[in-house]
N, C-alpha and C positions, 0 to 999 in steps of 0.2 A: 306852757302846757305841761304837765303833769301824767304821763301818758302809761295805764297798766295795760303793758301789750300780751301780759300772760293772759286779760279774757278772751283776745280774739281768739285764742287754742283750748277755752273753757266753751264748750255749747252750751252747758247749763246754766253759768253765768252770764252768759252774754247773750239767752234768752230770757233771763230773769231783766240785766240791765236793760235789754228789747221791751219793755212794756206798751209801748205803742204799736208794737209791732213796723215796725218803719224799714228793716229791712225786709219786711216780709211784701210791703208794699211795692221799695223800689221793684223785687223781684217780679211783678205786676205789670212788668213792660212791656212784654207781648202781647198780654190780655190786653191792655190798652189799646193796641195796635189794634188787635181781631174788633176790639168791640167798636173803635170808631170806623174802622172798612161796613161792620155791619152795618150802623148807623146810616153812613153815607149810600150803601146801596138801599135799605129801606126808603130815602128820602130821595131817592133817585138824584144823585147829585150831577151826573152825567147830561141825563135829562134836561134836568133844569138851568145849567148852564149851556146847552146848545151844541157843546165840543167844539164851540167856533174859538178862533185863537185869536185872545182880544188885543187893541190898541195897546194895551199893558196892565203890568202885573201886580200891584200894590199889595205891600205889606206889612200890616202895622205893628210898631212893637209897641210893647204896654210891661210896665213892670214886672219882675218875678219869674220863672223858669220861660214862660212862652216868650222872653226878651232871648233866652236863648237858642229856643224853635225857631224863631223869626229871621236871627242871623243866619242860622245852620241851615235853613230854606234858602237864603238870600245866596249864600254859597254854593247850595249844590243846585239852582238855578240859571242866578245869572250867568255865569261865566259862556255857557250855550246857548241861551234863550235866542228864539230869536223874536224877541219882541222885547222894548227895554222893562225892567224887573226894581220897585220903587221900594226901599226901607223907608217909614214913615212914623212919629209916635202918632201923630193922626190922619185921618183920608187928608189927602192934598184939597184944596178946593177944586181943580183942575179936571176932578175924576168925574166923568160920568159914563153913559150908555154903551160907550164901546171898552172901557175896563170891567177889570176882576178886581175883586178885594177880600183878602183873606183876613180874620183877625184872629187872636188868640187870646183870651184874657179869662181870671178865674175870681176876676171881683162881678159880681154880676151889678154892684151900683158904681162901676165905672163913668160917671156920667160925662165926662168928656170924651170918652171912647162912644156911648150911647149917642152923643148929638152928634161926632162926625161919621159915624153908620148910617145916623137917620137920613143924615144928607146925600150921600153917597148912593144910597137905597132910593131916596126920594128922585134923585136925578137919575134916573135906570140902568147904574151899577152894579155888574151880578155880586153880590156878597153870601160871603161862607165865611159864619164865625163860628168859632170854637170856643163856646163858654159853657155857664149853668144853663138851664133849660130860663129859670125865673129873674125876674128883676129888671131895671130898666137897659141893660145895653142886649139881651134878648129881645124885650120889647121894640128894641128902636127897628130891628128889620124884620119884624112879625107880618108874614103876607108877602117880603118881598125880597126877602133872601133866605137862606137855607142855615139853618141854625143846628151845628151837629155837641149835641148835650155827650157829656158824662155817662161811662153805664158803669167802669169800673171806679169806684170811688180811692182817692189818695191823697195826702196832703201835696197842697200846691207845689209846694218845694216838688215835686217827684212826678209831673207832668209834664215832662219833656214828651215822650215817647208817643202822647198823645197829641199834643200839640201838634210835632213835626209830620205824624202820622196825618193827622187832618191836611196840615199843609201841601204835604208830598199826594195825596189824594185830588186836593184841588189843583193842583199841579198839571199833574197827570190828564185831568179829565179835559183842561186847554190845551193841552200836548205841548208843554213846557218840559216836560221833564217823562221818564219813562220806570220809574221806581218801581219795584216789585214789594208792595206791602207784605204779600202774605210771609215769604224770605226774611222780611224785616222782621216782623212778628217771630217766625223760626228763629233768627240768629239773637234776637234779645233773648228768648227761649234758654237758650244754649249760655248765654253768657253766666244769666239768671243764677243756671245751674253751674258752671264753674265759681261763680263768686257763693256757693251757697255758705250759710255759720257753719254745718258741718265738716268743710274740708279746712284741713289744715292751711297755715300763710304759705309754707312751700309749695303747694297745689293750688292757693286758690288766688289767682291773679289780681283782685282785688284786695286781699289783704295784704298781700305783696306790697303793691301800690302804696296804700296807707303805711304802710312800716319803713319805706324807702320815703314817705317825705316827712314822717314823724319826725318834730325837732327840729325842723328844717325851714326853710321860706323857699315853697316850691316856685320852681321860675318854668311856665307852663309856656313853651316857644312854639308855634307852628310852623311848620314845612312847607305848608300849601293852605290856601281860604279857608281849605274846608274844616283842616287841622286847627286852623286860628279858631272860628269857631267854636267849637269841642273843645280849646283851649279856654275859654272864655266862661264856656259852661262850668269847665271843671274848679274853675277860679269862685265862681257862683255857687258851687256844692258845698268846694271846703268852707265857704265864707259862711252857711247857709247851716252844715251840720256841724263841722266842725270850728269855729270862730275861729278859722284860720285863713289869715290874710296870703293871697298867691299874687304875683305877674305873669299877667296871658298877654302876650302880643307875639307877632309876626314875627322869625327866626331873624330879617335882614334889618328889622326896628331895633328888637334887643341888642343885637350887636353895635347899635348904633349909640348905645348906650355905657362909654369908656369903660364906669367903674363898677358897674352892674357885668358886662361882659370879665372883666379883669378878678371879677368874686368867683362867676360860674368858672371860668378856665383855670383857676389854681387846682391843683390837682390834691385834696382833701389827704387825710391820715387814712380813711377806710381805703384807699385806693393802692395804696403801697402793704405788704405784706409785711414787712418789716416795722411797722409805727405801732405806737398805744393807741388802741382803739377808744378809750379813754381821752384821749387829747382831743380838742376841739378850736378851730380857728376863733371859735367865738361864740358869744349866747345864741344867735342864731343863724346860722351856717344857712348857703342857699344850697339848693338842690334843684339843677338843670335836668327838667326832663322834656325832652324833643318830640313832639308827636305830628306823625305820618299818617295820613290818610288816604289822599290819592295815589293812586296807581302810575306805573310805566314807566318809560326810559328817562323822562325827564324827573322826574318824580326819586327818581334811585341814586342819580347824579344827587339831586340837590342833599339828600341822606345821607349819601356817602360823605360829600362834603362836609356836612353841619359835624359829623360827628368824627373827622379828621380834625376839623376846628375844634371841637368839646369833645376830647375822649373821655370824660370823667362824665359826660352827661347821660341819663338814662335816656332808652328809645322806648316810643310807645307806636308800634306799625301794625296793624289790624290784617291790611297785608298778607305778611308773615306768620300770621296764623290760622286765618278765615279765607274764604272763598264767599264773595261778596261784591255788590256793587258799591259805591262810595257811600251813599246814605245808606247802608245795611252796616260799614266798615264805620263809620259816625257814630253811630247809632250805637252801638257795640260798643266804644271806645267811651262817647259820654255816660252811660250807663254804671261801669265800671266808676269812673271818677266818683256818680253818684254813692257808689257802694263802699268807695273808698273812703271817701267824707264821714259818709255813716261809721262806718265802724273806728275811724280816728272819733268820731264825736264820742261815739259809746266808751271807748277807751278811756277817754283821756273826760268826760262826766260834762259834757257840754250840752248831750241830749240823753236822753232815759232817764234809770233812777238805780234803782238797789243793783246788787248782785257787784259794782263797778270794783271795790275792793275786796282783791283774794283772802279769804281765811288765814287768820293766824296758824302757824307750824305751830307743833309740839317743840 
């Protein structure tokens, strides 16, 4: 990768390289959020599933960002349910009358997702999917489940926020989970605005991000489920914007991993004040970044740890900066990645177009 990091400190270049406007989109996170909360109370989703709290919770994953909704629901779910909570790529056959089934998908001629909808709908499964309004896997549960369409339009890659919003909505309304949407929507808000082109990489935590794993093979470890997730997403963004391949797994997996572990824990030339910054262990150095999500005493123990084990690792704790519950702390955290991806992509000419190389000096 080839990376001109003088645009991201260029607004007018790297609104020029923006031609799609795609940062302007991911920053559409919240509005995503508000607009499916709207959607679901228009369509009384409350209502229509009864608030009774089903046999169980299915949840299907299907290709492309809602693969990451689907985990990130699965996470901040399960763990408390108390009814067992099903990742599935299609409805089980097993599902009927006394289950829920969420789905998320943005191909609207999914047609293996379409026929195990129809079935799951057809045997009197309350279904909430999160797609196009048109096409056949809308079709398949027309009349007999709840179909919450798009209002803010974005390229797929960049529906997370609505995806998980649907999810944590249908959630909610079986008393699975207790999520404050509208907070959510605020603190994407907020991030929006911190990662915005016009602040500087010093200020703006998303560029940060990207400049820290520029060059690098980021090794993206979780602390906790929910962090592994988030993890996974963020592995999906850079693959996504910037054709940059990452490692997401679980903090006590990676470790488990001799010479993957023994790359992350050498302590690099940036790290020592005295080396050439210049020097490099290799074409492609890893870069351990540790990310926290969950809250509390157990949660601080295991941080503390990880990061007596990898002092050379960065931390990514939401935490520490927000006042939040875990899917608002999520939520936040994946977002950022998203933003980070992007502007490693526009950088380094992976996505956009003009503006990517600085003007010749006199």
């Amino acid at each position: 990768m080839v990376l001109d990091d003088s645009l991201l400190d260029d607004p007018a270049r790297l609104t020029e390289a923006d031609g799609g406007g795609l940062l302007r989109a991911a920053a559409m996170a919240g509005a995503q959020v508000r607009a499916t909360a709207e959607v679901a109370e228009e369509l009384e989703l409350g209502a229509r599933l009864d608030g009774n709290r089903p046999r169980s919770f299915v949840i299907v994953t299907r290709p492309g960002a809602g693969q990451s909704a689907a985990h990130l629901l699965y996470s901040l779910v399960a763990p408390a349910g108390p009814v067992p909570v099903v990742t599935s790529d299609v409805v089980p056959g097993w599902v009927g009358a006394l289950d829920v089934v969420f789905a998320h998908t943005d191909d609207p001629y999914d047609q293996e997702l379409a026929l195990s909808l129809e079935r799951a709908a057809r045997y009197g499964a309350g279904v909430v999917l999160s797609a196009p309004p048109d096409g056949p896997v809308a079709s398949s549960v027309a009349g007999r489940g709840i179909v919450l369409a798009p209002r803010v339009p974005v390229p797929p890659e960049l529906v997370l926020p609505r995806a998980l919003a649907a999810g944590l909505l249908t959630a909610n309304t079986v008393g699975l989970a207790s999520a404050d949407i509208a907070a959510l929507a605020d603190r994407l808000d907020n991030e929006a605005e911190r990662g915005h082109p016009g602040h500087e990489s010093f200020v703006n935590p998303a560029k940060s991000l990207a400049l820290r794993m520029a060059d690098h093979v980021p090794l993206l470890w979780g602390l906790d489920p929910v962090a592994v997730a988030v993890a996974r997403h963020g592995a999906f963004a850079l693959a996504a914007h910037a054709a940059v391949v990452a490692d997401a797994a679980p903090y006590r997996q990676a470790l488990a991993r001799p010479a993957l572990r023994r790359a992350a824990t050498e302590v690099s030339g940036e790290h020592s004040i005295f080396a050439d910054p210049e020097e490099r262990t290799g074409d492609n150095p890893v870069r351990a970044v540790l990310l926290a999500v969950v809250a509390g005493q157990a949660a601080d123990h295991a941080r503390h740890h990880a990061q007596e084990a990898l002092p050379s690792a960065d931390l990514l704790a939401p935490a520490e900066e927000i006042s939040a519950d875990d899917a608002g702390r999520a939520a936040v955290l994946a977002l950022r990645f998203d933003l980070a991806a992007l502007y490693l992509g526009l950088a380094a000419g992976t996505i956009g177009g003009a503006g990517r190389v600085a003007p010749a000096t006199a």
